[in-house]
C-alpha positions as CSV (number, residue, x, y, z in Angstrom):
1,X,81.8,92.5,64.5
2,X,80.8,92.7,61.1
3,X,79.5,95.5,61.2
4,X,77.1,94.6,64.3
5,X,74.5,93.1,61.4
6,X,72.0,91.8,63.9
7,X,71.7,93.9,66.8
8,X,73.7,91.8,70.4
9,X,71.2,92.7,73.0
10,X,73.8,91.6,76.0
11,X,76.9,93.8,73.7
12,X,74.0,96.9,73.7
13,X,73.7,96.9,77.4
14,X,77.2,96.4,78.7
15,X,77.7,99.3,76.1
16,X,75.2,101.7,78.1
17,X,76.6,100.4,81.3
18,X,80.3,101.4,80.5
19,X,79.3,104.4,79.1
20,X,77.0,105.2,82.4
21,X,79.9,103.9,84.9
22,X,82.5,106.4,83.2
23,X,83.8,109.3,86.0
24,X,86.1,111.9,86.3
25,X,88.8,109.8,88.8
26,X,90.9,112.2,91.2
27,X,92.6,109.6,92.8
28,X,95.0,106.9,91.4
29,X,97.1,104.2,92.4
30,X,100.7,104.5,92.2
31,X,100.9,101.3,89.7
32,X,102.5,102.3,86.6
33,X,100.5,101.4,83.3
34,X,102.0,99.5,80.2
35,X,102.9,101.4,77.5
36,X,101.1,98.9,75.5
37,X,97.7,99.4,77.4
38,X,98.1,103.3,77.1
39,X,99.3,102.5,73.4
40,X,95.9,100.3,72.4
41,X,93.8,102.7,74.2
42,X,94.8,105.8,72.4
43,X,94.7,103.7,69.3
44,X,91.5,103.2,69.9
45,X,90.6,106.9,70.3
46,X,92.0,107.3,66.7
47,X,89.4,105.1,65.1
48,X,87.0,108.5,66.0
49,X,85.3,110.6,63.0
50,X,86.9,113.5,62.2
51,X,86.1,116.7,59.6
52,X,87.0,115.6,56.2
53,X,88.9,112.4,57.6
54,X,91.9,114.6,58.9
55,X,92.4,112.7,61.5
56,X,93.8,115.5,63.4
57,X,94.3,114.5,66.5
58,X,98.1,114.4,67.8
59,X,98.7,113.0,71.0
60,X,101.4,113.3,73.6
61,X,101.7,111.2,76.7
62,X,103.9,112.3,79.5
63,X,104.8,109.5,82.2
64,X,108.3,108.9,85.0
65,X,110.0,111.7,85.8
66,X,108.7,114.1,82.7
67,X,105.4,113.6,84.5
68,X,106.5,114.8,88.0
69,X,107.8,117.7,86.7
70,X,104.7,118.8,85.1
71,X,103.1,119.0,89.0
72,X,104.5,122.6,89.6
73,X,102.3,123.5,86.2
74,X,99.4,121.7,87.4
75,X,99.9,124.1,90.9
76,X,100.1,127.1,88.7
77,X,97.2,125.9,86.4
78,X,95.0,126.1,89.7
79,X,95.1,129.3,90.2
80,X,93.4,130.7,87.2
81,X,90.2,128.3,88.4
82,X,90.3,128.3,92.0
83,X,88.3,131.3,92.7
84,X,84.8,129.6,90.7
85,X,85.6,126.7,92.1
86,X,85.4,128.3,95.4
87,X,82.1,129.8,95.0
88,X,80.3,126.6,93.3
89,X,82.1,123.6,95.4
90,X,81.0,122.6,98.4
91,X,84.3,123.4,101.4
92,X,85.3,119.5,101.2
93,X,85.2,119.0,97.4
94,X,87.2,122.5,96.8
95,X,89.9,120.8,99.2
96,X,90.1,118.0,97.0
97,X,89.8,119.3,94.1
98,X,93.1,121.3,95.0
99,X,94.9,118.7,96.3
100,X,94.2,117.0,92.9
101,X,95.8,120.0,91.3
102,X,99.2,119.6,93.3
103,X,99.6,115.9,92.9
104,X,96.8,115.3,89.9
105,X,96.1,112.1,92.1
106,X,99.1,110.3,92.0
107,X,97.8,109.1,87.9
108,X,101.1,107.7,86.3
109,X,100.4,108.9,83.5
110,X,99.0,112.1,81.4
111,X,98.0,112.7,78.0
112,X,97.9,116.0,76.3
113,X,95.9,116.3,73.8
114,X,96.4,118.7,71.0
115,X,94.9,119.7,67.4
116,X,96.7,120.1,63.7
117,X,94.3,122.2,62.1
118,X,93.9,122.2,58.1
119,X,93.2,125.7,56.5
120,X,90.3,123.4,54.4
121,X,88.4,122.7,57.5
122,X,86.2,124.6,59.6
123,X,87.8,125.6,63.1
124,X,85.2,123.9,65.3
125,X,85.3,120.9,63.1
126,X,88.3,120.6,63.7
127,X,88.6,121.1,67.8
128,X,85.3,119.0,67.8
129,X,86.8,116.1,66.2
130,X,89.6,116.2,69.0
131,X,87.4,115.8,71.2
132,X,85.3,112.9,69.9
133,X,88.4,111.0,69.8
134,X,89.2,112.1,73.7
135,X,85.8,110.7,74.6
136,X,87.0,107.5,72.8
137,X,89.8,107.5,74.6
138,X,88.2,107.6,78.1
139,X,85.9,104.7,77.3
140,X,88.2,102.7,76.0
141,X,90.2,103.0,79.3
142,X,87.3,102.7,81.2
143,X,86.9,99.5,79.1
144,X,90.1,98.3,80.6
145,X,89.4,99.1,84.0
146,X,91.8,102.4,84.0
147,X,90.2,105.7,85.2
148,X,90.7,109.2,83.6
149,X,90.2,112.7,84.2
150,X,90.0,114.9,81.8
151,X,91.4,118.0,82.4
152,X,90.6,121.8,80.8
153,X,92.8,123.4,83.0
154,X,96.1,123.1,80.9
155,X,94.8,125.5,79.3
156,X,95.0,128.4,81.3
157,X,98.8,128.3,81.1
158,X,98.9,127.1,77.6
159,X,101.6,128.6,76.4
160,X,103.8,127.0,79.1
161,X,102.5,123.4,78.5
162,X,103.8,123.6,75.2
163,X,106.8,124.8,76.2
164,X,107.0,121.6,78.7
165,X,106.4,119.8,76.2
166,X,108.6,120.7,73.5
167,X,107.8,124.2,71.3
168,X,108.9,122.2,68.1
169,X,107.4,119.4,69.0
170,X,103.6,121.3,68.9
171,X,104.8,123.9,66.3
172,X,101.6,124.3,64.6
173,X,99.4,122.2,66.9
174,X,96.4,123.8,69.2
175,X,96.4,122.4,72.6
176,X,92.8,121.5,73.3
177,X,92.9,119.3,77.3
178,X,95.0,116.7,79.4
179,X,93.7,113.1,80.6
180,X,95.1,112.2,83.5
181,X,94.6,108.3,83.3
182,X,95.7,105.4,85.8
183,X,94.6,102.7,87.8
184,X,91.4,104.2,89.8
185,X,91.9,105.1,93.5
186,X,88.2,106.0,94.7
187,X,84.6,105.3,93.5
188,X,83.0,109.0,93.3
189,X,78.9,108.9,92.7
190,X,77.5,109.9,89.4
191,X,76.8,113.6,89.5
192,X,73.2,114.0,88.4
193,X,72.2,114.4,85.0
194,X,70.3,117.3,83.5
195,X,68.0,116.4,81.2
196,X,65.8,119.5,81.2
197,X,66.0,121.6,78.0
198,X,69.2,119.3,76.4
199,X,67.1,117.7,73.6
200,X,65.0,118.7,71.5
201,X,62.9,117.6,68.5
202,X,61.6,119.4,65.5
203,X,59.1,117.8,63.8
């Protein structure tokens, strides 16, 4: 867009509303998505900033049968979480919550996402720029009409998702989360927002 030299009033505000419409989908359709889509989308998540232009970010996306066997680690990955989420959900949202965890909502397709740190970059720099690109991701599937979840709770059996996925594969790389991403299901509300104490100006 040129770099956006004069500012597109009507670009600005479908901007805010994708960026206000994003949420965290439990529940997919079963219709696959094309490996081009998924392709473009994380494509886009690579045009992100990152510490000292690293760039990295390495992805790996699990779909068919590679992603049905990654349900019994989903199972087991609910069990280090399910006690807090116990105590903060309310009885209905804890049940399907879980039943999320045993069939991460039917979404076709899962990407794991996972960081190459350099020894000449800060740590956090490094996780953080991961993550910017992750964000990226989600809107840009969001974009598309595809819904994600993202997903910390690969990592309380971490060392077995790399296994799953291949120890040589991520020899080296940090895993950081998992988006589950398909074609969304359900239309959850927005949870609030807390604007209280988040920003703050010195002057």
């Amino acid at each position: 867009m040129d770099g956006l030299k004069s500012v597109d009033k009507e670009f600005i505000l479908k901007l805010e509303e994708l960026i206000r419409s994003r949420r965290s989908i439990r529940k997919f359709k079963k219709d696959a998505v094309s490996k081009e889509l998924i392709t473009k989308i994380i494509e886009m998540g690579c045009w992100a900033p990152s510490g000292k232009n690293c760039q990295n970010w390495r992805f790996f996306v699990v779909t068919g049968k590679k992603r049905d066997e990654y349900l019994k680690y989903s199972q087991k990955s609910w069990l280090g979480i399910k006690d807090y989420l116990q105590q903060k959900l309310k009885p209905s949202l804890y049940e399907f919550t879980e039943r999320f965890f045993f069939t991460l909502g039917d979404a076709p397709v899962l990407v794991f996402c996972y960081t190459k740190n350099d020894p000449h970059e800060r740590y956090l720099t490094s996780v953080g720029s991961v993550y910017m690109a992750v964000q990226t991701i989600i809107l840009a599937a969001q974009a598309h009409g595809l819904g994600t979840c993202a997903m910390g709770a690969p990592l309380e059996i971490k060392e077995e998702v790399d296994a799953f996925i291949g120890s040589e594969r991520v020899k080296g790389l940090e895993l950081l989360c998992g988006i589950a991403i398909g074609w969304p299901d359900h239309s959850p509300p927005p949870a609030p927002r807390q604007m209280e104490e988040r920003i703050n100006w010195l002057e």
